[in-house]
N, C-alpha and C positions, 0 to 999 in steps of 0.2 A: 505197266510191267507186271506182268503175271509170277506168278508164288515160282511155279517149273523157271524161270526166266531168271527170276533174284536169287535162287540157290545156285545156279548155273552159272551168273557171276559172280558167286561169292565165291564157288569153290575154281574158279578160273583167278581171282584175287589171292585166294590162299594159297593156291600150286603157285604160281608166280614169285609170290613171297619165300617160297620155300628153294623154291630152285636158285631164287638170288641170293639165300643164306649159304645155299649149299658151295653154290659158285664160288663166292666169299671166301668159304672156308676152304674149300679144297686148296684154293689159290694161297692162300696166306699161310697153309699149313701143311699143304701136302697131304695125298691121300691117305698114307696110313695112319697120321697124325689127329686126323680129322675121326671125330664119331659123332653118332645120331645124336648122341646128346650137346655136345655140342655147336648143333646142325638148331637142333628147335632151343637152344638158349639163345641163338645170334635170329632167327626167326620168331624169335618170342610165343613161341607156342609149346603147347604140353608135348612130351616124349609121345605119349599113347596120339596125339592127333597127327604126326608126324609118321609116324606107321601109321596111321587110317590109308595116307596117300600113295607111301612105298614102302614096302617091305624089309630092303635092307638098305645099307653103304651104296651096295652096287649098282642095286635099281637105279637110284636117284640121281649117282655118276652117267651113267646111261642116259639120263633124261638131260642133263645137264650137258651133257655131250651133244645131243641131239639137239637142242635148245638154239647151242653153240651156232652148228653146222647151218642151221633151219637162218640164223640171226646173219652168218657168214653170207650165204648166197642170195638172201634177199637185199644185202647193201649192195654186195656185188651189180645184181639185176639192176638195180635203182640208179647205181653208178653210171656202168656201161650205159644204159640211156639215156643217161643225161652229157652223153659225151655226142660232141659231131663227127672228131674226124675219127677213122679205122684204126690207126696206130694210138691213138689218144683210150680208145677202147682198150686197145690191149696193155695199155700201160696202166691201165684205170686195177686190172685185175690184182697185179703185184703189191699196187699201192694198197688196193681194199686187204691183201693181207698180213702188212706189214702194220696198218691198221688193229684188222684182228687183233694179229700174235701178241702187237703192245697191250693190249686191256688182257689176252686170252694167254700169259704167260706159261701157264702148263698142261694148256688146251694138248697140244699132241703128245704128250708124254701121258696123260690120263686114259688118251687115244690107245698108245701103244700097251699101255697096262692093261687095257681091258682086253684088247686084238688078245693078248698072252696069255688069257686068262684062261684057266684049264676047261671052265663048267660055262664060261661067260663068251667065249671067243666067236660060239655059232650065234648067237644073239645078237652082239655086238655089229659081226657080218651082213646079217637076215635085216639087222637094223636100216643099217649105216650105208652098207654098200649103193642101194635102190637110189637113197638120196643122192651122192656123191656122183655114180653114174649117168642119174637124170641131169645134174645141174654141169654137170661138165659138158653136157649140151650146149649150154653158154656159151662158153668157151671154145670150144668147136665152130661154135655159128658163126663168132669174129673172126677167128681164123681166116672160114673159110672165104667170109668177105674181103679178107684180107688179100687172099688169093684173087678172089674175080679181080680186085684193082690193082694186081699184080705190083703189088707191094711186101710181096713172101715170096720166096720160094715157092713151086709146088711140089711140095715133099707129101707124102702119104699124111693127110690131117689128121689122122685118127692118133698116128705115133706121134705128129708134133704138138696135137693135144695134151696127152700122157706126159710127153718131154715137159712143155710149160708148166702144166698144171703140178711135176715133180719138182720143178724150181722154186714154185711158189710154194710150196708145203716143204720147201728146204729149212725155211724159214722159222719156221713154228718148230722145228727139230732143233736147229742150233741159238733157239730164242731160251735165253735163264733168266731168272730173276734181276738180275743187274745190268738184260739188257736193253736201253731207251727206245723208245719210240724212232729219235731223229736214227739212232743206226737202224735200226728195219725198215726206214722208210730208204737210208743210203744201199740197204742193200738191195730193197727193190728197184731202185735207179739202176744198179748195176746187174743187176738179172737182166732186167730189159736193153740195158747197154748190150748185155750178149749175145742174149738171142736174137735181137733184130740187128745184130750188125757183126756178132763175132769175135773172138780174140786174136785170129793170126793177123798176122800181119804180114800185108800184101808188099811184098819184094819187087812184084812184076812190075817191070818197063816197060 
């Protein structure tokens, strides 16, 4: 391993280390609760090497966020193919974020603070969006498989995209502190109850 190589993993060790303190904390305390300095006491690192890596609160939330989403879609991907059948795929999605939202308690409220944010909200976008867009390619892609085995509707995929993928980020909106795991996984059961099969009930003779 060359000199360029072992600095390159040390400071890929130290960002790691620091975005799990940060995670930590935001989670345990909330963001406004939460500061640098008590970011590099729960990281065990100096205040001054903690700004070497980012500059503020914000930054770091940012990173942390992105961290988040980057960790969200790659279980998701891993999941879905490790599934056989289509519908088993699709259910696979709800479940990986009911997953999520239990470890990632105030993943989208951190979300939605930063969207808010007067000076932070283009960044945030410029960030976040590319990601989000690409990987709901995913979920398009089941869909539409879903469709050739005409096992869906063929309703316009792009809106039943959007629709799904609002369901499952319903999730992470009405996810608090006090809520378990087993209810976010019962509510993913029941997302997928709905949209693959519906609420009314059929009267017809």
């Amino acid at each position: 391993m060359t000199v360029i190589q072992r600095k390159e993993r040390e400071r890929n060790a130290r960002l790691k280390l620091i975005i799990n303190a940060a995670s930590d904390t935001f989670a345990k305390l909330g963001y406004h609760k939460t500061s640098m300095d008590l970011i590099a006491e729960k990281a065990e690192l100096g205040k001054s090497t903690l700004y070497y890596y980012f500059r503020s609160k914000e930054a770091l939330l940012i990173t942390v966020l992105e961290t988040g989403l980057k960790e969200f879609f790659e279980t998701l991907e891993n999941r879905i193919s490790s599934e056989s059948s289509t519908i088993d795929k699709i259910k696979s999605i709800t479940i990986t974020g009911a997953e999520f939202f239990s470890k990632n308690k105030n993943f989208f409220n951190f979300y939605v603070y930063l969207s808010a944010h007067p000076s932070l909200r283009k960044v945030v976008y410029k960030k976040f969006q590319p990601i989000i867009y690409k990987k709901l390619e995913v979920i398009k892609n089941v869909l539409q498989q879903a469709q050739k085995e005409k096992l869906i509707e063929q309703l316009p995929i792009e809106e039943i995209t959007r629709i799904y993928g609002s369901l499952v980020m319903s999730m992470g909106i009405f996810t608090s502190p006090a809520t378990t795991k087993k209810q976010l996984l019962k509510r993913a059961e029941m997302i997928n109850e709905i949209f693959l099969n519906g609420i009314k009930i059929n009267r017809d003779n």
